[in-house]
Residue frames relative to the residue before (quaternion, step in Angstrom):
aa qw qx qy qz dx dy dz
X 1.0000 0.0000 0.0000 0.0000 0.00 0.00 0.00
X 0.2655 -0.6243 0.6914 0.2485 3.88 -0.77 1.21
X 0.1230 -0.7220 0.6771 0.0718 3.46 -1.06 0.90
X 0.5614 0.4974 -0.4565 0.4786 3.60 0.78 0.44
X 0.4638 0.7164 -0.3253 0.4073 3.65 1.32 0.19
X 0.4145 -0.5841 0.4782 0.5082 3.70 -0.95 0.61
X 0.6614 -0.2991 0.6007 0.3349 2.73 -2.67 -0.33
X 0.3552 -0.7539 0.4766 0.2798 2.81 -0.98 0.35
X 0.1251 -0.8474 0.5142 0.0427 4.04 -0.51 0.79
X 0.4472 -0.5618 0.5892 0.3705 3.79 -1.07 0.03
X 0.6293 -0.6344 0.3664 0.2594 3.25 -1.55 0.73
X 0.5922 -0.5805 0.3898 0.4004 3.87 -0.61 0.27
X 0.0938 -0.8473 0.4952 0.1675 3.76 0.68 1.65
X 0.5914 0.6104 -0.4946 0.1816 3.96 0.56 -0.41
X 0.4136 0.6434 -0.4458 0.4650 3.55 1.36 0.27
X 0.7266 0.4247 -0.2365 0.4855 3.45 0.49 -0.66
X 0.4457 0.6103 -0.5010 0.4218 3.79 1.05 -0.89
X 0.7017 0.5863 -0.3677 0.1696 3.39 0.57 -1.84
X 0.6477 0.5682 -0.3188 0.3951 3.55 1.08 -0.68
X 0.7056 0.5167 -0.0553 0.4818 3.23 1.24 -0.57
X 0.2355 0.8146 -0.5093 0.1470 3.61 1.81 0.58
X 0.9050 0.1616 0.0575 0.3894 3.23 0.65 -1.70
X 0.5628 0.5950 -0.2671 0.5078 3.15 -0.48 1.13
X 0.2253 -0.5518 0.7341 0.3254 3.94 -1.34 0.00
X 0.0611 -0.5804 0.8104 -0.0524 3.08 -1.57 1.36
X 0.0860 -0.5861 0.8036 0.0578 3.82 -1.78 0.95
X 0.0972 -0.7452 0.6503 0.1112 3.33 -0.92 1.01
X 0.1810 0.8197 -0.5422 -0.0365 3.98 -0.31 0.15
X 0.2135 -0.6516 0.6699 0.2847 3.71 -1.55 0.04
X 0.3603 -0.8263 0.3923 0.1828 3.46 -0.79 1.41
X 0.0190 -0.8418 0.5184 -0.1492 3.35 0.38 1.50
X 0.8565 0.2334 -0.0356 0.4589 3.89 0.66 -0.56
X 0.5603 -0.6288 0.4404 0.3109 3.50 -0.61 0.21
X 0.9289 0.2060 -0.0963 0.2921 3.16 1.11 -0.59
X 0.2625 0.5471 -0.5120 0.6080 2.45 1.88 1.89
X 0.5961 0.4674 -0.4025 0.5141 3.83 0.87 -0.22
X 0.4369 0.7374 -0.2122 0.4695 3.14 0.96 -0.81
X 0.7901 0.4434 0.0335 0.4218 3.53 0.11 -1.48
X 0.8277 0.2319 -0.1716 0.4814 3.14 0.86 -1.61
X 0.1913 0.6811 -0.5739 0.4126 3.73 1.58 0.31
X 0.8368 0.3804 -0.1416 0.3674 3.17 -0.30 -2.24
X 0.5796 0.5244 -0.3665 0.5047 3.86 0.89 -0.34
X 0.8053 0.3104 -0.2766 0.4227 3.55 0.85 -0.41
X 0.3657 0.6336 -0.4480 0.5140 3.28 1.45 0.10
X 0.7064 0.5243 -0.1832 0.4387 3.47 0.55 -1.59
X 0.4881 0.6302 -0.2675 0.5414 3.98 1.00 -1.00
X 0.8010 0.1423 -0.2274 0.5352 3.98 0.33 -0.93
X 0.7846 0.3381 -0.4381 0.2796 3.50 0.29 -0.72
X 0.7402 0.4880 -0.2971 0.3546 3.56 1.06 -0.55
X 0.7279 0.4075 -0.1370 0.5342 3.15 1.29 -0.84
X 0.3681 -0.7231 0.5618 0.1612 3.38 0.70 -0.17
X 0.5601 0.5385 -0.3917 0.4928 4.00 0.93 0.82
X 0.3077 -0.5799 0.7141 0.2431 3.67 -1.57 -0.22
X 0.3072 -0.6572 0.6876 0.0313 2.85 -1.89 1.12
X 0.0169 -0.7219 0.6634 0.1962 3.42 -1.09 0.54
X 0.5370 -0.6297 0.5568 0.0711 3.08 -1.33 1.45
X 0.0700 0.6578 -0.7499 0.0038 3.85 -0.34 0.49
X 0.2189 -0.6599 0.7185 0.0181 3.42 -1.73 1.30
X 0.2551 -0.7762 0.5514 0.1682 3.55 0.14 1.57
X 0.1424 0.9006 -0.4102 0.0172 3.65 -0.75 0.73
X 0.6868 0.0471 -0.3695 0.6241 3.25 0.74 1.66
X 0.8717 -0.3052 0.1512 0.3522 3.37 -1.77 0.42
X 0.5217 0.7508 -0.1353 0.3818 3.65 1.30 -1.06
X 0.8093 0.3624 -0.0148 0.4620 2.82 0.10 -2.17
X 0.5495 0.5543 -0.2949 0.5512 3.71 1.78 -0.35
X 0.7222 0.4491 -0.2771 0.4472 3.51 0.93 -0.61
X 0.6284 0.5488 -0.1546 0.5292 3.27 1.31 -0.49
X 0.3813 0.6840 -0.3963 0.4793 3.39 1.92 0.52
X 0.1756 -0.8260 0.4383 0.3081 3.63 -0.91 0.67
X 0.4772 0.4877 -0.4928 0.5400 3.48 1.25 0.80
X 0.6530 -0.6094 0.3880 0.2274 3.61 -1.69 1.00
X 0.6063 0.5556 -0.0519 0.5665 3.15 1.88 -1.12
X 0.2692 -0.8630 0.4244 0.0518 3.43 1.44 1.90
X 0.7509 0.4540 -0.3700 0.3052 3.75 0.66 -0.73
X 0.7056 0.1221 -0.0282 0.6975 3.77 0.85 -0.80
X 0.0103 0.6942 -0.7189 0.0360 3.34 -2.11 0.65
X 0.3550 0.6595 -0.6571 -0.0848 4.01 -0.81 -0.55
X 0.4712 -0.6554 0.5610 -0.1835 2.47 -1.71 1.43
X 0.0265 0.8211 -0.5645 0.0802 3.65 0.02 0.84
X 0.8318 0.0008 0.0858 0.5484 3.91 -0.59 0.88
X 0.6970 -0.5656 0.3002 0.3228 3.56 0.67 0.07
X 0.5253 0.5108 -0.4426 0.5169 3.04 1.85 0.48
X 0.4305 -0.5713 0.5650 0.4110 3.60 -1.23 0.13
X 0.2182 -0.7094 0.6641 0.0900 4.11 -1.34 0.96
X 0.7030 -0.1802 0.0060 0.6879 4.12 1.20 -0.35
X 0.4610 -0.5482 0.6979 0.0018 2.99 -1.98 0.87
X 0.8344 -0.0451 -0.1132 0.5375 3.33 0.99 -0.24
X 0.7051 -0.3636 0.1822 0.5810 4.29 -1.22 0.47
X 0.0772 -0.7873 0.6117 0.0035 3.22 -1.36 0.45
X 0.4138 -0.6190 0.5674 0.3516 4.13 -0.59 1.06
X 0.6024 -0.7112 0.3357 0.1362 3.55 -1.67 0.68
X 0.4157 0.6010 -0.3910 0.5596 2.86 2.45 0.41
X 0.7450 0.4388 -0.2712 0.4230 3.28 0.90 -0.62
X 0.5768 0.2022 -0.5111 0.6043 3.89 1.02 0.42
X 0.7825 0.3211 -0.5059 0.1693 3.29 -0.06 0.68
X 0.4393 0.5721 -0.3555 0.5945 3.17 1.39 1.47
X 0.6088 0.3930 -0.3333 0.6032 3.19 1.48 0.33
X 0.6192 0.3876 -0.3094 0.6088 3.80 1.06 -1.24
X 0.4836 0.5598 -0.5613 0.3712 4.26 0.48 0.50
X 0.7523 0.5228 -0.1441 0.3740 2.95 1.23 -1.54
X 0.5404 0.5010 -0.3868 0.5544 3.58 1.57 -0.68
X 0.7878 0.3716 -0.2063 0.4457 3.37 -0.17 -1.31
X 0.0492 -0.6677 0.7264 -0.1554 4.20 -0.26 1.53
């Protein structure tokens, strides 16, 4: 171990938010069934309850993951430039959070 080395830290994500002011944005890498799964029923849920579009970004190489503005490179959504998860989430549970945005 070089102990004269930095700490290690995560990258400054509010640069990336910036793309992502306006709007519902789901970024994911499609690795599992049961994030496709999920974000099916999350976008079902997005028009009928909320009355909004989602863009879907399919993150698809090493890059486009780093250039995520959540730490948790594999899934994000993103509402107005705020971050709503950092990691997969069931479709009861963004719609208990998109209750709480949308007053």
């Amino acid at each position: 171990i070089d102990k004269t080395a930095a700490n290690p830290k995560f990258k400054t994500l509010n640069k990336q938010l910036k793309k992502y002011e306006k709007g519902l944005f789901i970024l994911r890498l499609v690795q599992c069934p049961y994030t496709e799964k999920n974000v099916n029923a999350i976008l079902e849920s997005v028009k009928a309850k909320f009355n909004l579009e989602a863009n879907v970004i399919n993150l698809q190489d090493a890059n486009a993951v780093q250039q995520s503005p959540c730490a948790f490179g594999t899934f994000c959504i993103v509402y107005n430039g705020k971050i709503l998860s950092h990691h997969p989430i069931s479709n009861t549970r963004f719609i208990n959070i998109m209750k709480k945005k949308i007053k």
